[in-house]
C-alpha positions in Angstrom: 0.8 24.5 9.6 -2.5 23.0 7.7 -2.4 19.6 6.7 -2.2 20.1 3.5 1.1 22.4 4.3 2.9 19.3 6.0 1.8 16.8 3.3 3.4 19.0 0.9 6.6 19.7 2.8 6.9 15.8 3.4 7.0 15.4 -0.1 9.3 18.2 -0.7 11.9 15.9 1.3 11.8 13.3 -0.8 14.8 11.9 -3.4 14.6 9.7 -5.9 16.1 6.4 -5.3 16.5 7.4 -1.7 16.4 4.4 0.9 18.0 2.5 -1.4 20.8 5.4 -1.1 20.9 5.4 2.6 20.9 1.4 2.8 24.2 1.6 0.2 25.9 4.4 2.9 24.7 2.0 5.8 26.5 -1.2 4.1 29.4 0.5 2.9 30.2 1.7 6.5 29.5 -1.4 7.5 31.8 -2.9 4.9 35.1 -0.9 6.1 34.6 -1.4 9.4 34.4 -5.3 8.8 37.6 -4.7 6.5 39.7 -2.8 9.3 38.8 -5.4 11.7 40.7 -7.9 9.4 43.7 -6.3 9.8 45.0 -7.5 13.6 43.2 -10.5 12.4 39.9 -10.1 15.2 37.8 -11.4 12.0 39.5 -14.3 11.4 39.9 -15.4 14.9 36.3 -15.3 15.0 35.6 -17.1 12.1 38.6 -19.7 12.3 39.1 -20.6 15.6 35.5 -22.0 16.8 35.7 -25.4 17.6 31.7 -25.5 17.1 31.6 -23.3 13.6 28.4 -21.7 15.0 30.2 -18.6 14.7 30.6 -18.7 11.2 26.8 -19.5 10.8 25.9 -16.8 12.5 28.4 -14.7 9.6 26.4 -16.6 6.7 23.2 -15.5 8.2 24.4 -11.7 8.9 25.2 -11.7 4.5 22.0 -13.7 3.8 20.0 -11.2 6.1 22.1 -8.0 4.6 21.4 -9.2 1.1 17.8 -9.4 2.0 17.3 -6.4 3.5 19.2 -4.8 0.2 16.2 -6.6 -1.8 13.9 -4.5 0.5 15.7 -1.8 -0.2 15.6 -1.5 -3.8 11.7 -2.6 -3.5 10.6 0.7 -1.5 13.2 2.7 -3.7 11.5 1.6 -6.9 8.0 2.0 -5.6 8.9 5.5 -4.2 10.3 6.8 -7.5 7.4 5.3 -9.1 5.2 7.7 -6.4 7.7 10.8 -7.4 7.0 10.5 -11.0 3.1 10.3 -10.4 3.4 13.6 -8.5 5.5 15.1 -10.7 2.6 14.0 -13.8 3.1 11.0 -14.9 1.1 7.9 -15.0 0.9 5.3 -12.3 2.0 2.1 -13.6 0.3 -1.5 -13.2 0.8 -3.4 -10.0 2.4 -0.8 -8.6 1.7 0.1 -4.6 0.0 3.6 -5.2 -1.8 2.6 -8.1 -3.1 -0.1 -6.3 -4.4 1.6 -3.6 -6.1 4.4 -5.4 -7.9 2.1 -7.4 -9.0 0.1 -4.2 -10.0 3.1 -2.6 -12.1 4.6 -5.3 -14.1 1.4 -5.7 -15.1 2.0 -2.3 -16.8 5.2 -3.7 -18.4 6.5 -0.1 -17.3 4.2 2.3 -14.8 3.9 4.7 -11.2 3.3 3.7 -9.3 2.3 6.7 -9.3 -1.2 6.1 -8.4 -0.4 2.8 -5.3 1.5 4.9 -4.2 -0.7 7.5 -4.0 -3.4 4.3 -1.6 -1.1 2.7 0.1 -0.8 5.7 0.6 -4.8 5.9 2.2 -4.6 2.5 4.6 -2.1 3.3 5.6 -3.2 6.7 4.6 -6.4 6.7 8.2 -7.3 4.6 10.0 -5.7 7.4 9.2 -8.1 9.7 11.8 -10.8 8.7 14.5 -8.1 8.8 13.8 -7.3 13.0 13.6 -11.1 13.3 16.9 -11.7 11.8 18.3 -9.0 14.3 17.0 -11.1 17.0 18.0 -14.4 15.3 21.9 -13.2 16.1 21.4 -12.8 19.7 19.2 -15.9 20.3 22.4 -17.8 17.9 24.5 -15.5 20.4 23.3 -16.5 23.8 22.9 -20.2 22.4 26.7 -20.4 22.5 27.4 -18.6 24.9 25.2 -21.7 26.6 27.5 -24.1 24.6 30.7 -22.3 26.3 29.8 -22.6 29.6 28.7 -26.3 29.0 32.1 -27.0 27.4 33.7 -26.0 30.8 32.0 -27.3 33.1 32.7 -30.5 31.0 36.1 -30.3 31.5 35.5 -29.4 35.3 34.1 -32.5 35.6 36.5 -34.6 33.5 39.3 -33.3 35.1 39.9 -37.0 37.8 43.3 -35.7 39.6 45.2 -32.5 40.9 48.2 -33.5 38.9 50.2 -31.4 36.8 48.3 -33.3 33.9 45.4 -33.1 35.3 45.4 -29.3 35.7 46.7 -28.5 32.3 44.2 -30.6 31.1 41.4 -28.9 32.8 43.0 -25.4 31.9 42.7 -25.7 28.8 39.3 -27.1 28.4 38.0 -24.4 30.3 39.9 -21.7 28.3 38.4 -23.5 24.9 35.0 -22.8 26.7 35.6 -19.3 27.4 36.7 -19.0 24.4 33.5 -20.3 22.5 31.5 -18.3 25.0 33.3 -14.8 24.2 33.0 -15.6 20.8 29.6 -16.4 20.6 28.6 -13.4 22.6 30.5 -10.8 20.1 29.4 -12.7 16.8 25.6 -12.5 18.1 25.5 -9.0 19.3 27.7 -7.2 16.4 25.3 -9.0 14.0 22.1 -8.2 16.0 23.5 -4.0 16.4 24.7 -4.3 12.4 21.9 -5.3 11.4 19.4 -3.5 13.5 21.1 -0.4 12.3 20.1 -1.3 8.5 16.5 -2.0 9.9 16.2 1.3 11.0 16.6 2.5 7.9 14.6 0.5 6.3 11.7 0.3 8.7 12.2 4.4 8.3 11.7 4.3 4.3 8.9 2.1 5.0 7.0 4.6 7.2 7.0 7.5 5.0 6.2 5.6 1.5 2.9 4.5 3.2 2.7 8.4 4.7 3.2 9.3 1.1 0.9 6.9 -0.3 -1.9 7.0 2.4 -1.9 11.4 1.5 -2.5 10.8 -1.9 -5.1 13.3 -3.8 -8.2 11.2 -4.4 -8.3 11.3 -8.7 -11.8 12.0 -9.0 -12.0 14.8 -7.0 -10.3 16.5 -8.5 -12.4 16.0 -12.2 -14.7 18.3 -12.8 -18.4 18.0 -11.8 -21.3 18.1 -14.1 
């Protein structure tokens, strides 16, 4: 197939409104499955019954990194419309991605334009990066109590002075509040990281073919007529 031929069916793909579509199916799935797992009450154990309430910080970060990545969302969705209705006719607006770049690059007339790419690039991308490193927040937050678990044990191990009945039960049941904390810990961190990841991908997916789209644009004054 000619270039031109695959440029042409990539844009044939396209939607309007279309990551911000997909991140809307992503969250809502998200959503139910978060509402089911309140029923036998697995939510709420999580949330309610950590001693160190790192588990619910690592909740308020999952909606603060959600809510985020919904921003970025509705960003590439307005800028890709905004690239749909330029290739349907109409005018690119001020400020907007494309027009910026095809303004950039004809003021660099003859010269090369891969800086001029790899800048656009930056812009697109470069808002994804916070998105990934929330993903990996949740694990680090995850393995972090995990750490605080197995500390909390071995704290009771070694407050534990006699074999006594009293004694024992103490020690059993500091060591079951550090599993506990532990198994928490490690399911918060890693449902978080894999929830959000899975928006990412979407996301980081949009991203790619905007700046595919954008990068494939017709240069403007080639195609006015010479003199």
């Amino acid at each position: 197939m000619p270039p031109g031929s695959a440029v042409e069916a990539l844009r044939a793909q396209e939607v309007p409104g279309s990551p911000w579509h997909r991140w809307l199916l992503i969250v809502s799935a998200i959503s139910y499955l978060i509402y089911l797992s309140t029923g036998p009450g697995y939510l709420q154990l999580l949330l309610l019954d950590d001693p160190t309430f790192l588990t619910p910080a690592v909740a308020v970060l999952f909606l603060v990194a959600t809510g985020y990545i919904g921003m970025l969302a509705w960003e590439l969705s307005q800028q890709h419309d905004v690239l749909l209705a330029h290739l349907g006719g109409a005018p690119l607006p001020a400020h907007s991605w494309a027009g910026d770049f095809l303004r950039e690059r004809a003021s660099l007339g003859s010269r090369d334009a891969t800086p001029l790419g790899d800048l656009l690039h930056e812009r697109i991308k470069g808002r994804t990066e916070l998105g990934w490193f929330s993903a990996g927040l949740h694990i680090k937050l995850g393995l972090l109590g995990t750490v605080i678990g197995f500390v909390m044990m071995l704290a009771s191990v070694g407050s534990a002075n006699d074999l006594q009945a009293q004694g024992i039960d103490t020690l059993i049941r500091g060591m079951g509040t550090g599993m506990r904390v532990s198994l928490y810990h490690t399911i918060a961190g890693l449902v978080g990281s894999i929830l959000i990841g899975f928006q990412m991908l979407a996301i980081d997916r949009a991203a790619d073919r905007l700046f595919a789209l954008i990068i494939t644009l017709p240069d403007p004054a080639a195609d006015r007529p010479t003199r």
